[in-house]
C-alpha angles and dihedrals in degrees: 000000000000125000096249088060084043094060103040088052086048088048088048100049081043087068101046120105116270085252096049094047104054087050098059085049102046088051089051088052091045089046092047090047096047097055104042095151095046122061112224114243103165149002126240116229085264097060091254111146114228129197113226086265096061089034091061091041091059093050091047075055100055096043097056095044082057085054096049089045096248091135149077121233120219097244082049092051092049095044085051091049095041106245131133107261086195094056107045 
């Protein structure tokens, strides 16, 4: 993560209520503490942290829902919501 990305994280927790914000750190201390063997590479959309295992898990997974034609292209998506593909 650049410093740029660092700052603007550190500007936006800055500007969290007091409540909100201890939270989100009290769940970071609680992550970096629960997987002390596995170092943390990614989130999940749920917020999940997930180690590189579990990160590269999720991607075999994904590839093989587009294979068996579990997912939604992008050009798809935009035809269904009415947008031009072409002109994104």
């Amino acid at each position: 993560m650049n410093t740029n990305t660092m700052d603007y994280l550190f500007d936006e927790i800055a500007l969290l209520p007091d409540l909100e914000r201890d939270r989100l750190f009290y769940r970071m201390k609680n992550e970096f503490y629960s997987y002390p063997d596995e170092k943390i590479v990614a989130y999940s959309a749920s917020g999940q942290p997930l180690s590189e295992r579990q990160y590269q898990k999720r991607i075999r997974e994904g590839i093989l829902q587009c294979r068996e034609g579990k997912c939604t292209s992008l050009e798809q998506l935009s035809t269904e919501l009415g947008y031009d593909y072409e002109n994104l």
